[in-house]
Backbone bond lengths (Angstrom), bond angles and torsions (degrees), N, CA, C in turn:
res aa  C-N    CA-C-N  psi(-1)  N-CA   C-N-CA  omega(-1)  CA-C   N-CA-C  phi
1 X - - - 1.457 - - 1.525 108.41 -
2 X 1.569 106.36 135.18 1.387 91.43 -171.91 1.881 123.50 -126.59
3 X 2.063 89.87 69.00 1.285 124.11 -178.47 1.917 101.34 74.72
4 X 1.494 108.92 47.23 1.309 119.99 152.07 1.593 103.09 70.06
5 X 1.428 137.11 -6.62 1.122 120.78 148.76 1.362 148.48 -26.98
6 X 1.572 121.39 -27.60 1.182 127.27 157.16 1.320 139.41 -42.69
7 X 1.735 91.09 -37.27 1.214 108.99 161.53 0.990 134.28 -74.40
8 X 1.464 128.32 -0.94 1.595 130.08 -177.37 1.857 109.08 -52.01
9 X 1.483 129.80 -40.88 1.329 118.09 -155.34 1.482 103.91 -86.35
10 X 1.512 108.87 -26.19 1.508 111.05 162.05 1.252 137.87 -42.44
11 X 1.588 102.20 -58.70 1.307 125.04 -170.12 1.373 98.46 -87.30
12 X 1.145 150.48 -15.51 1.706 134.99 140.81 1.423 121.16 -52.14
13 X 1.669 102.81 -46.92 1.647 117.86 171.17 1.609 110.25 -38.07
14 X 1.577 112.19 -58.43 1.370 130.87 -156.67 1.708 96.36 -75.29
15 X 1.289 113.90 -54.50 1.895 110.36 -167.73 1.663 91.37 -72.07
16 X 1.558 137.57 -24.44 1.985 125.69 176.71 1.132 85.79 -57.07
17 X 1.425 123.66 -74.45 1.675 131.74 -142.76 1.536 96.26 -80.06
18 X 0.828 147.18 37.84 1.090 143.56 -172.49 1.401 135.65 -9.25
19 X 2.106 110.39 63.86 0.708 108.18 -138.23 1.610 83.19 -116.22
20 X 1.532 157.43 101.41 1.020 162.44 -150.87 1.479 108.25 -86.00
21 X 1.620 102.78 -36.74 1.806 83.93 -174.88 1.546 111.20 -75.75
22 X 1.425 110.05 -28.54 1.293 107.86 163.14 1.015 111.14 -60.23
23 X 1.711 159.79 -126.84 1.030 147.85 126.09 2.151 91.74 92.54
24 X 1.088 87.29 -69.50 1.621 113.51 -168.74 1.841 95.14 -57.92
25 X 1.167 113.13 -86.06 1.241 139.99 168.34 1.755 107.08 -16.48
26 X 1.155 115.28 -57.57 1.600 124.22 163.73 1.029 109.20 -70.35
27 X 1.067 153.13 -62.56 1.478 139.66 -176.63 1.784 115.20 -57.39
28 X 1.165 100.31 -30.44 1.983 121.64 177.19 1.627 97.12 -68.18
29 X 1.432 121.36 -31.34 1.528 127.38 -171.10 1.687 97.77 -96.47
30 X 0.896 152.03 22.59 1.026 142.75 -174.65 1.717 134.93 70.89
31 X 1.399 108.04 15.85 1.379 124.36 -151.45 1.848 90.98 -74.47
32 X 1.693 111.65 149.91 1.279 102.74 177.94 1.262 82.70 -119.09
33 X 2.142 77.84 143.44 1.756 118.77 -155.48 1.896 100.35 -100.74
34 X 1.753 102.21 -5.86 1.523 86.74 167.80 1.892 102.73 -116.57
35 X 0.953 132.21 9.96 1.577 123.20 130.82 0.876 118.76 35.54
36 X 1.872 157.96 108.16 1.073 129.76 155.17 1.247 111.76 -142.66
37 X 1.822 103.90 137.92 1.021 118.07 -167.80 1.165 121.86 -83.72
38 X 1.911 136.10 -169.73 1.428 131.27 172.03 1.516 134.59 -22.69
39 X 1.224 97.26 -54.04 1.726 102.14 173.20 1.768 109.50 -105.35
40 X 1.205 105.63 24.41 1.735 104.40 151.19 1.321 95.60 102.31
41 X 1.598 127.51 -29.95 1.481 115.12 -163.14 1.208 136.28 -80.66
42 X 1.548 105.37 140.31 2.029 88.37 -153.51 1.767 82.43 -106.82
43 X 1.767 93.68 169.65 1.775 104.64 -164.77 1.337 116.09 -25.67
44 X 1.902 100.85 -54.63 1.675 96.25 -158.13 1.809 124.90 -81.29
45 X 1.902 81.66 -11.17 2.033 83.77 147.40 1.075 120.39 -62.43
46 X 1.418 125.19 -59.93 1.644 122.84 163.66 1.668 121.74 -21.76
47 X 1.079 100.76 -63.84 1.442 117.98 -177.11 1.673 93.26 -58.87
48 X 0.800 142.60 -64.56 1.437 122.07 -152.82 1.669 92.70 -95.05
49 X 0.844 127.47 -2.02 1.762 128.92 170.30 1.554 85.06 -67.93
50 X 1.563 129.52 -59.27 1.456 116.88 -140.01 1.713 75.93 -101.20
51 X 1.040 140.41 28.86 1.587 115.12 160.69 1.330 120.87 69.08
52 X 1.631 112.03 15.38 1.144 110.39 -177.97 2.066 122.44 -124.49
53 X 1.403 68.98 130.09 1.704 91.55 -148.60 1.582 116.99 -71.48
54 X 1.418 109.03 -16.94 1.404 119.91 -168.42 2.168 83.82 -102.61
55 X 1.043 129.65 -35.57 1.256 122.96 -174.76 1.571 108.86 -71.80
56 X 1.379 104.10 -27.76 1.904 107.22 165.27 1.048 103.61 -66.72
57 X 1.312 128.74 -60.40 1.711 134.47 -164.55 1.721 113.34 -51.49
58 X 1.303 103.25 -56.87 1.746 101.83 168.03 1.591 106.44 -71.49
59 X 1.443 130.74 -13.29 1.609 102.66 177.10 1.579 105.84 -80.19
60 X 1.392 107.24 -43.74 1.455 104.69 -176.15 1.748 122.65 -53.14
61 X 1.146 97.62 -44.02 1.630 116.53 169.15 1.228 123.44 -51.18
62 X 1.874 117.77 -45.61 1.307 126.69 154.46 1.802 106.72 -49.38
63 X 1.177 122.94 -22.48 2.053 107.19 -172.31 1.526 84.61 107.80
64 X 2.114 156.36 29.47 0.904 110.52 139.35 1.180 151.77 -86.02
65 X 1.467 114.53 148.20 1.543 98.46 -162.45 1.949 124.58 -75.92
66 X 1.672 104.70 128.09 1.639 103.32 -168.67 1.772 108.99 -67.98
67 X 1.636 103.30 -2.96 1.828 107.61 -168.57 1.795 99.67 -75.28
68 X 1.094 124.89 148.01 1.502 114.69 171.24 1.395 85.58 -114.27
69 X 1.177 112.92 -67.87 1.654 127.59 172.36 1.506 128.11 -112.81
70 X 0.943 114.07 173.65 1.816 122.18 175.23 1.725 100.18 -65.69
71 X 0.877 131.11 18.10 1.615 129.75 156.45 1.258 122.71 -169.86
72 X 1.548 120.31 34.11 1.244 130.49 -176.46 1.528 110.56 -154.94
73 X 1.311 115.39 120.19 1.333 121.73 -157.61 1.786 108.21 -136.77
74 X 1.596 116.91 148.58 1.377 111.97 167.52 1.768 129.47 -47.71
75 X 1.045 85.20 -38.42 1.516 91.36 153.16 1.822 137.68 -64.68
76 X 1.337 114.75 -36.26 0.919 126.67 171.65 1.899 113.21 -74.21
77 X 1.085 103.78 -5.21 1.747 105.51 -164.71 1.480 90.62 -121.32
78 X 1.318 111.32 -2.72 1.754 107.08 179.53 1.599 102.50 -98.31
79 X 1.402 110.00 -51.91 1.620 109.48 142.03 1.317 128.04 -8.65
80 X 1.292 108.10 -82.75 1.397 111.38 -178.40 1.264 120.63 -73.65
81 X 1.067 134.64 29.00 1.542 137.47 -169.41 1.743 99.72 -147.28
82 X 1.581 117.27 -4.07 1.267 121.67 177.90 1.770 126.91 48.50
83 X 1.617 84.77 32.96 1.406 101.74 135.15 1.510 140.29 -81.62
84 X 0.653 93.98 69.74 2.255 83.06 -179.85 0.993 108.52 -66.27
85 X 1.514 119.68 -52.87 1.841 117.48 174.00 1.723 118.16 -18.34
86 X 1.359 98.23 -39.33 1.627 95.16 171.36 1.216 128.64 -88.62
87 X 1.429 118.28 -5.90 1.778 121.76 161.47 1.197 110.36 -46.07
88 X 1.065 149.49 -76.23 1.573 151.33 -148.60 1.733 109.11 -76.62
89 X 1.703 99.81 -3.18 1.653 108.00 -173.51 1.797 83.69 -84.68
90 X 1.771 118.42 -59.08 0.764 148.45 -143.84 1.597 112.45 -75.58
91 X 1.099 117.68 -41.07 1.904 128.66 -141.84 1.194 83.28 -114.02
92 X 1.456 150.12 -10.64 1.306 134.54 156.98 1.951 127.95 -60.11
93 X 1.408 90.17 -43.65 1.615 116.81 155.22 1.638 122.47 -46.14
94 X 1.435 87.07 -24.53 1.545 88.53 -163.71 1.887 136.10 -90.16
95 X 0.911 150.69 86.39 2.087 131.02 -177.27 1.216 97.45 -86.38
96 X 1.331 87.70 -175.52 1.807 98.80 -177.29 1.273 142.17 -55.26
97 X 1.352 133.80 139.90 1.467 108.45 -165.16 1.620 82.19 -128.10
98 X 1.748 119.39 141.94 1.595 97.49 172.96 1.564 111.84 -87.11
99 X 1.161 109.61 138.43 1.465 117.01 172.05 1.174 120.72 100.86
100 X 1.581 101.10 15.10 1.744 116.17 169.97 1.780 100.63 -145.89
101 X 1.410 89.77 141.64 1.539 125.87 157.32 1.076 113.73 -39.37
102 X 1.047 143.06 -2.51 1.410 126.52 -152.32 1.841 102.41 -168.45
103 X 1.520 136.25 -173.18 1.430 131.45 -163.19 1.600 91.94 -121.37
104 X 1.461 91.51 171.45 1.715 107.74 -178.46 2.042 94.44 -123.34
105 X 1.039 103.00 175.57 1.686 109.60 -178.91 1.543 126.79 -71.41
106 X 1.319 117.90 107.09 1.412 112.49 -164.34 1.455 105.90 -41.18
107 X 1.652 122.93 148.02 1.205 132.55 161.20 1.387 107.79 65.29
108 X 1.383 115.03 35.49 1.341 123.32 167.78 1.807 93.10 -126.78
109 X 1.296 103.28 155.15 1.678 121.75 -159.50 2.071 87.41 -102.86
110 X 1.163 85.09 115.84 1.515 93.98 171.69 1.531 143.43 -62.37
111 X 1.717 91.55 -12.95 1.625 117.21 -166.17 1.958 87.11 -114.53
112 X 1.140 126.84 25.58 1.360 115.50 179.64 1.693 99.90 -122.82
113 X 1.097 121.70 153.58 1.445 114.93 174.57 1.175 120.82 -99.30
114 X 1.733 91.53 146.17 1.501 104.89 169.78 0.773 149.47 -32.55
């Protein structure tokens, strides 16, 4: 296995269709939860693209990271898409990030990438 990449088309498959036990099952297999596909977006963009709140909750829980960049955060893109419902999924995950509104994932190194 070569650090759960295989799993990338699944685990986009599983957070569209919003299918959690799958979802579950890949992440239980080793699937990597920061993955990113053609246009850059890794699962738990997906997940909060499709509004789905229980597919954030197991990515974050799996270790994914909410930082995209040094001023752009899962939180900040749930914002702008006028979700709030997913703040309180989200902003618990989160400390300070400089140059954003909003937190990055406790005990994650801020200068390391996403």
């Amino acid at each position: 296995m070569n650090g759960g990449f295989e799993f990338a088309p699944y685990i986009y498959s599983a957070v569209s269709h919003r299918d959690c036990a799958v979802l579950r099952e890949l992440l239980h297999a080793g699937a990597d939860i920061q993955c990113k596909i053609a246009d850059e977006s890794t699962p738990i963009g997906s997940a909060i693209n499709d509004h789905n709140p229980e597919a954030v909750r197991l990515l974050l829980a799996a270790g994914a990271s909410p930082r995209y960049s040094s001023s752009w955060t899962a939180a900040d893109q749930a914002q702008q898409l006028g979700y709030g419902d997913l703040l309180p999924i989200i902003e618990p995950c989160l400390t300070s990030i400089p140059g954003s509104k909003l937190k990055l994932a406790a005990g994650v190194d801020g200068d390391s990438p996403g």
